[in-house]
C-alpha positions as CSV (number, residue, x, y, z in Angstrom):
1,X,-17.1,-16.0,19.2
2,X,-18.5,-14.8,16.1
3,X,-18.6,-11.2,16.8
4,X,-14.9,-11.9,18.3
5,X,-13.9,-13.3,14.7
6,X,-15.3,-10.0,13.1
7,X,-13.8,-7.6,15.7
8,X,-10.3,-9.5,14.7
9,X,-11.0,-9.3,10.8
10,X,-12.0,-5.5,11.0
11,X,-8.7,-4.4,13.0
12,X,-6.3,-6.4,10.6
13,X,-8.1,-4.6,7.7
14,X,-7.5,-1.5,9.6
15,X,-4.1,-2.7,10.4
16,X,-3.4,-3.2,6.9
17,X,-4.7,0.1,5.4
18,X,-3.0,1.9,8.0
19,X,0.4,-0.1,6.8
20,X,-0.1,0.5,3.1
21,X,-1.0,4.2,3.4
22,X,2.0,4.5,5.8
23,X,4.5,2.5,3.2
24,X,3.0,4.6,0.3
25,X,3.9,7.7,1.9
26,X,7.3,6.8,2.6
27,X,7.7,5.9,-1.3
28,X,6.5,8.6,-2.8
29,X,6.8,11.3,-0.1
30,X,9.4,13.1,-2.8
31,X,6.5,13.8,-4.5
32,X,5.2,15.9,-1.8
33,X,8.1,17.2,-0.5
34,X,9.7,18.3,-3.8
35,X,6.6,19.7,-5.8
36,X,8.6,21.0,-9.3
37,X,5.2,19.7,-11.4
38,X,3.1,22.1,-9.8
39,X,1.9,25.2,-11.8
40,X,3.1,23.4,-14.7
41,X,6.7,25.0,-13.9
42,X,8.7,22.3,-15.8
43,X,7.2,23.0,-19.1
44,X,8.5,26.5,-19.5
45,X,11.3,28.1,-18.2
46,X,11.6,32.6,-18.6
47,X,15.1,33.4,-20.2
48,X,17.3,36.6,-18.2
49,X,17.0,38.1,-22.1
50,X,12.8,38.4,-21.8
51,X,14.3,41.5,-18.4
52,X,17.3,42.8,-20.4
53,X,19.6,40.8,-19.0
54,X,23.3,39.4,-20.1
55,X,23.7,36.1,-19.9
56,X,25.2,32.5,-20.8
57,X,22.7,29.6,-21.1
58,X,24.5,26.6,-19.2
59,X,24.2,23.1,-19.0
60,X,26.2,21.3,-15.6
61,X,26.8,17.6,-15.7
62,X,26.9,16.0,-12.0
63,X,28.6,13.0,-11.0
64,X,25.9,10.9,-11.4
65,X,24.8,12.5,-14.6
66,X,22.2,14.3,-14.1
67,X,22.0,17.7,-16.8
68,X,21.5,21.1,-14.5
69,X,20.5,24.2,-16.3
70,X,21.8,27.5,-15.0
71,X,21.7,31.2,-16.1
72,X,25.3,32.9,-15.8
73,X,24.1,36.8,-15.9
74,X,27.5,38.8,-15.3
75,X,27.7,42.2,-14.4
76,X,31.3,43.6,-15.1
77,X,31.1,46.0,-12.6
78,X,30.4,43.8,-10.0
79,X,32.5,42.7,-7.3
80,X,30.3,39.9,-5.7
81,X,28.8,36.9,-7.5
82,X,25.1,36.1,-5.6
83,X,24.3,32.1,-6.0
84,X,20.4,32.2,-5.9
85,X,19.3,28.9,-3.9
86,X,15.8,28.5,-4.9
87,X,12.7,27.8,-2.6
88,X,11.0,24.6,-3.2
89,X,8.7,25.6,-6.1
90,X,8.4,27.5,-9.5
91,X,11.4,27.5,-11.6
92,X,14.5,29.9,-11.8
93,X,12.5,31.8,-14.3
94,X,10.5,33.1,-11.5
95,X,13.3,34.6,-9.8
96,X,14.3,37.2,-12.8
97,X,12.2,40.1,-11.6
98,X,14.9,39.9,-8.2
99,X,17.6,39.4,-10.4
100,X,16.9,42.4,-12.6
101,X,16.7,44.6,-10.0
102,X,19.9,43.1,-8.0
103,X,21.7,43.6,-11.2
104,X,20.6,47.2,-11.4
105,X,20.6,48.5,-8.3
106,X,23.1,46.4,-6.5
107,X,25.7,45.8,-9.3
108,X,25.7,42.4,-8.5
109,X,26.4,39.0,-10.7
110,X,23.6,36.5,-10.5
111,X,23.8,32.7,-11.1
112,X,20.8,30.6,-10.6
113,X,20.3,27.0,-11.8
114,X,17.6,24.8,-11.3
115,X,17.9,21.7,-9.5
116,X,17.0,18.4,-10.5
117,X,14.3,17.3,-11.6
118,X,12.8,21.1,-11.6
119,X,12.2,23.3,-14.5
120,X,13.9,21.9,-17.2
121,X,16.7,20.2,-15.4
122,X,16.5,16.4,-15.4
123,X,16.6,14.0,-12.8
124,X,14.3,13.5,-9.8
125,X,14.9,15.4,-6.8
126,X,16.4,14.5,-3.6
127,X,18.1,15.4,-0.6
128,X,21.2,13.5,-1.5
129,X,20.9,14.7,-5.5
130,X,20.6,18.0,-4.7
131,X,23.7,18.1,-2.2
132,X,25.3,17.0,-5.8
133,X,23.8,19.5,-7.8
134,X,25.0,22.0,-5.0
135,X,28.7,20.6,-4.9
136,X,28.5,20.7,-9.1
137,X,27.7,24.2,-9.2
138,X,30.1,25.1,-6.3
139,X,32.7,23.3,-8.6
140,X,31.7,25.4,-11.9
141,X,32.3,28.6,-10.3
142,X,35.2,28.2,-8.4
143,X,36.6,27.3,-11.6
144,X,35.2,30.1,-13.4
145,X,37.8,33.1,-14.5
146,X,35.0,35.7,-13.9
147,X,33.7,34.7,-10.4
148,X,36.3,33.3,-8.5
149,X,37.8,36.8,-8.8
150,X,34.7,38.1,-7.1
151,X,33.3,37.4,-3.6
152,X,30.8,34.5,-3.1
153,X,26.9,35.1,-1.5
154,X,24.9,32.7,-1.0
155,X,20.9,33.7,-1.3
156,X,18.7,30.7,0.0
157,X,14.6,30.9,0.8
158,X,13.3,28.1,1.8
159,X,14.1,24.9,0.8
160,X,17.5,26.9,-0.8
161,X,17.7,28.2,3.0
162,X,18.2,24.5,3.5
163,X,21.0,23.9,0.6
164,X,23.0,27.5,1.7
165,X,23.8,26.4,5.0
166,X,24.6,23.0,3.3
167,X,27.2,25.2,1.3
168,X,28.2,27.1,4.1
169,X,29.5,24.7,6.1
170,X,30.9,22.6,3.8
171,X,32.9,25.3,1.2
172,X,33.1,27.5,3.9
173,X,36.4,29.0,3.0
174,X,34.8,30.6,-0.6
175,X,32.1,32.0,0.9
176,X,31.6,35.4,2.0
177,X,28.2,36.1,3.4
178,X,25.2,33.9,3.8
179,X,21.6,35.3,3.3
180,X,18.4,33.2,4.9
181,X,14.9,33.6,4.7
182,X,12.3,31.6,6.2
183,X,14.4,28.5,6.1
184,X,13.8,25.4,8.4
185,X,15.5,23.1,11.0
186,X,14.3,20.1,9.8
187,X,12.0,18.7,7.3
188,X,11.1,16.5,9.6
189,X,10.7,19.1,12.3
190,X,8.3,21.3,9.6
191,X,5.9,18.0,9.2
192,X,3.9,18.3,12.0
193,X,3.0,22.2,11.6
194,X,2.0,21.6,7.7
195,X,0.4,18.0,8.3
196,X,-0.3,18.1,12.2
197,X,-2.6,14.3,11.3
198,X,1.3,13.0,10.5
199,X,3.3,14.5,13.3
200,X,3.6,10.7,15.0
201,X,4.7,9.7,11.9
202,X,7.5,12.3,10.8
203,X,10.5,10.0,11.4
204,X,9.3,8.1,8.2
205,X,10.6,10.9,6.5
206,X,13.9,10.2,4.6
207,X,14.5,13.4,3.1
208,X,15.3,14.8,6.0
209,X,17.8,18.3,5.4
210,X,19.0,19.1,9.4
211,X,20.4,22.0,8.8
212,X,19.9,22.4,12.8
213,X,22.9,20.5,12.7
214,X,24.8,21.4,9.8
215,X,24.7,25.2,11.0
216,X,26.5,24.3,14.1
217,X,29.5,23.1,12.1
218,X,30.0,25.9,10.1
219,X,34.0,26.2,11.3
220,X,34.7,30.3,10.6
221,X,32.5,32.3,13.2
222,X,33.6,35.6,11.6
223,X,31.4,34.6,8.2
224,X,28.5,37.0,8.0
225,X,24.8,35.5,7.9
226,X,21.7,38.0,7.7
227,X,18.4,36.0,8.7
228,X,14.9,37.6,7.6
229,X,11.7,35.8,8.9
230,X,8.1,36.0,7.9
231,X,6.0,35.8,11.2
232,X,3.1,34.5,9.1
233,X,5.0,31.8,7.9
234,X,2.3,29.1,7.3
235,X,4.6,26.5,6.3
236,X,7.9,26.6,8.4
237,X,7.6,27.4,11.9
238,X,8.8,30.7,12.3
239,X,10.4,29.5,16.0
240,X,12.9,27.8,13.4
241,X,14.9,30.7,12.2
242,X,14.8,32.1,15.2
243,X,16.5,29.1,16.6
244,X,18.9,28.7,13.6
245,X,20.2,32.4,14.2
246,X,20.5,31.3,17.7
247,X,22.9,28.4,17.1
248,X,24.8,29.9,13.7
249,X,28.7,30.5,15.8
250,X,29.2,33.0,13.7
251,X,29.5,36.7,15.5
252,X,28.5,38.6,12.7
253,X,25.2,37.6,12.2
254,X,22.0,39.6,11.9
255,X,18.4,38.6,12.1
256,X,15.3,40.6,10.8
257,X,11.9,40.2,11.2
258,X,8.4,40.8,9.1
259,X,5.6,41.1,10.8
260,X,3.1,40.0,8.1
261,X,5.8,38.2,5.9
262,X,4.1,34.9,4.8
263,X,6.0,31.9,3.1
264,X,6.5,33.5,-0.2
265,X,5.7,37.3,0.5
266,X,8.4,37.8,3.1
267,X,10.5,38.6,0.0
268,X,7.7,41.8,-1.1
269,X,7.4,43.3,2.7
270,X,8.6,47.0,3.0
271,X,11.9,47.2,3.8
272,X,13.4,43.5,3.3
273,X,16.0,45.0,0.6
274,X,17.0,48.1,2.1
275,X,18.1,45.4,4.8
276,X,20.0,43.4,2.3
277,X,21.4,46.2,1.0
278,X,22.7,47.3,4.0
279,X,24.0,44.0,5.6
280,X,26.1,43.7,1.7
281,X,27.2,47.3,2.1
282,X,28.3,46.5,5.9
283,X,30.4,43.6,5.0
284,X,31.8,45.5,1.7
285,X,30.2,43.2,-0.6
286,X,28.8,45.5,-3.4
């Protein structure tokens, strides 16, 4: 009896270890998922002016308030406008190298804002905040003289993968080509290849971006999507964007893959914008 009484107070400890670890993941599991304090990438933010760049300084209000800051580098000769959907760390700053070069060599306008909570936007970041971020910068520049007179490319990695295809299917009458790298079906569905210890668990996850869904409604099968995969992706499955190329409707779609592309050096691999600059050339977008 005595050994049963110990046997029954060590499994409810167990029991409630295993609850609270469980609860505190679900609480603060936007800390993990949404990392914008690593590398200390909120404290300082590079300006488009540090590459030789033009640009406006913005500040967005959303609906609920929140402040976005965004970088508005125009390029009069351009005749397409790329919206740079950030992966899911760093800061906008980060991106400036691309942008330069883009500018440069592709003539393209470039507008990049940071979302919530990241770099020195405020806020705290979700999946339901950034949808409003997205819809607030979507607003600015359909209003805008200068790009609503140019075409619309959307530019998403990662996490941004996740918000393009958001964008797509939801303004998908302004949009004019959608570019995707080593984006994912699911958070949900990433969980168990980055935390295999949690994969019972991954329907705890509220943030949950099912872009495996949201790509299927995308209503206008003649909108062009180029899709480039790292095959060394050690944190989305690289199954995923082969799966999300598979069920996009559209009929002008084009998917590319890097044989030693990781998570972030996909971008760096030898021939990934001679691709690009094909796929824009194709569809008459620079």
């Amino acid at each position: 009896m005595h050994l049963y009484k110990i046997g029954k107070m060590v499994l409810g400890s167990a029991a409630v270890i295993v609850s609270a670890s469980l609860g505190a993941l679900y609480l603060y599991q936007n800390k993990l998922i949404y990392p914008s304090w690593a590398q200390g990438a909120r404290d300082h933010v590079d300006t488009p002016d540090q590459y030789g760049l033009p640009y406006e300084d913005l500040t967005l209000t959303t609906s609920d308030g929140v402040l976005l800051k965004a970088f508005d580098i125009r390029n009069e000769n351009s005749t397409a406008t790329m919206l740079v959907l950030c992966p899911n760390a760093g800061n906008i700053g980060y991106f400036l190298p691309v942008a330069r070069f883009l500018y440069n060599e592709f003539n393209l306008s470039i507008f990049l804002y940071s979302y919530r909570g990241y770099g020195l936007s405020t806020g705290f970041p979700s999946e339901r905040g950034l949808k409003i971020d997205a819809d607030t910068v979507m607003d600015h520049l359909t209003n805008s003289e200068f790009h609503k007179s140019r075409k619309l490319i959307l530019y998403g990695r990662s996490l941004g993968g996740a918000n393009a295809i958001y964008l797509a299917r939801k303004f998908t009458d302004i949009c004019d080509a959608i570019i995707l790298e080593n984006t994912f079906l699911s958070i949900r569905k990433v969980i168990p290849y980055v935390f295999p210890m949690l994969k019972n668990v991954a329907f705890m996850c509220h943030e949950v971006w099912d872009s495996e869904q949201e790509i299927v409604n995308i209503q206008d099968d003649t909108l062009p999507f180029l899709f480039l995969a790292g095959l060394r992706d050690e944190i989305v499955p690289p199954p995923h964007m082969k799966l999300l190329y598979k069920l996009c409707p559209s009929s002008c779609k084009r998917f590319i893959e890097f044989p030693i592309g990781s998570h972030n050096d996909t971008i760096i691999q030898d021939g990934y914008w001679v691709v690009v600059k094909e796929f824009l050339q194709k569809h008459n977008l620079i």
